[in-house]
C-alpha positions in Angstrom: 0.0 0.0 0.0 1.2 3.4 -0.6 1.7 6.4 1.3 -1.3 8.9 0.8 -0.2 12.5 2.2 -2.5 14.8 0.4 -5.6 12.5 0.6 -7.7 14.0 3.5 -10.1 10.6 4.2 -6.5 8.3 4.0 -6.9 6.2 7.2 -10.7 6.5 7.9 -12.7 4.2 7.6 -16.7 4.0 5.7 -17.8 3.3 9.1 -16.9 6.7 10.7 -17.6 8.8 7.8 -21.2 7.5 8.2 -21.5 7.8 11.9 -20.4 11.4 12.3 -21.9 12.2 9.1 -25.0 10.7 10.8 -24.2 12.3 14.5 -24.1 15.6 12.9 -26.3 16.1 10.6 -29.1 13.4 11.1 -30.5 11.0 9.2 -33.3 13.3 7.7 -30.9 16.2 6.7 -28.4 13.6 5.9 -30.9 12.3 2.8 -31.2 15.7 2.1 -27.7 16.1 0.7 -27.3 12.5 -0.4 -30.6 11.4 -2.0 -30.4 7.8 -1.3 -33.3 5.1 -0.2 -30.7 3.6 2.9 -31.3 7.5 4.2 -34.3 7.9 4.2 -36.2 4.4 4.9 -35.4 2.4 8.1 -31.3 4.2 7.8 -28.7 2.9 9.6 -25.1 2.8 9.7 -24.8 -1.0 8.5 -27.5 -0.5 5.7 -25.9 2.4 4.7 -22.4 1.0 4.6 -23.9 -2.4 2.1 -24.9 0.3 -0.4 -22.1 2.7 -0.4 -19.7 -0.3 -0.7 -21.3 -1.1 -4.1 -22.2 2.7 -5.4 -19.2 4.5 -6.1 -21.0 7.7 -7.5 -22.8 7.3 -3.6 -20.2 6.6 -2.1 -18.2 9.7 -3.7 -21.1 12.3 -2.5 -20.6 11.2 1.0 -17.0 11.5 1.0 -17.4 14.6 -0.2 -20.4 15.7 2.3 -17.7 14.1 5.3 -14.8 16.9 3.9 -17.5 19.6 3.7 -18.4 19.2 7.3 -14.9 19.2 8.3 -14.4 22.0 6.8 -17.6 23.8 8.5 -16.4 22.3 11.9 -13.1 23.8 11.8 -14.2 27.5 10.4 -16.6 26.9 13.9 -13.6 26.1 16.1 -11.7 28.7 14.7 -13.5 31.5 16.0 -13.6 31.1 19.5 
């Protein structure tokens, strides 16, 4: 495996980006952003994980949605 220095999600895992994705946002505002069925009927982590392990265009969207929130969380911290 190679080294990955300028890829921001090297090292975490599906599994976390879903849970603080979820923890932050919700489940019903998370749908909102990423219009998928394991959002917004019955959602959970481990559902959510099955599809975005198959769906690459998905899967991509949530990444994204994860670095977006990172972003907004350290702007946030920031200005204390």
């Amino acid at each position: 495996m190679s080294n990955q220095p300028n890829n921001p999600l090297h090292g975490i895992t599906l599994k976390t980006i879903v849970t603080e994705l979820q923890e932050y946002y919700g489940w019903e505002e998370l749908s909102f952003f990423v219009d998928i069925n394991c959002f917004r009927s019955n959602p959970s982590v481990n559902s959510s994980l099955k599809f975005l392990r198959k769906t690459e265009w998905a899967r991509t969207k949530v990444e994204n949605l994860y670095l977006h929130m990172l972003a907004v969380k350290g702007e946030g911290e920031s200005g204390c």
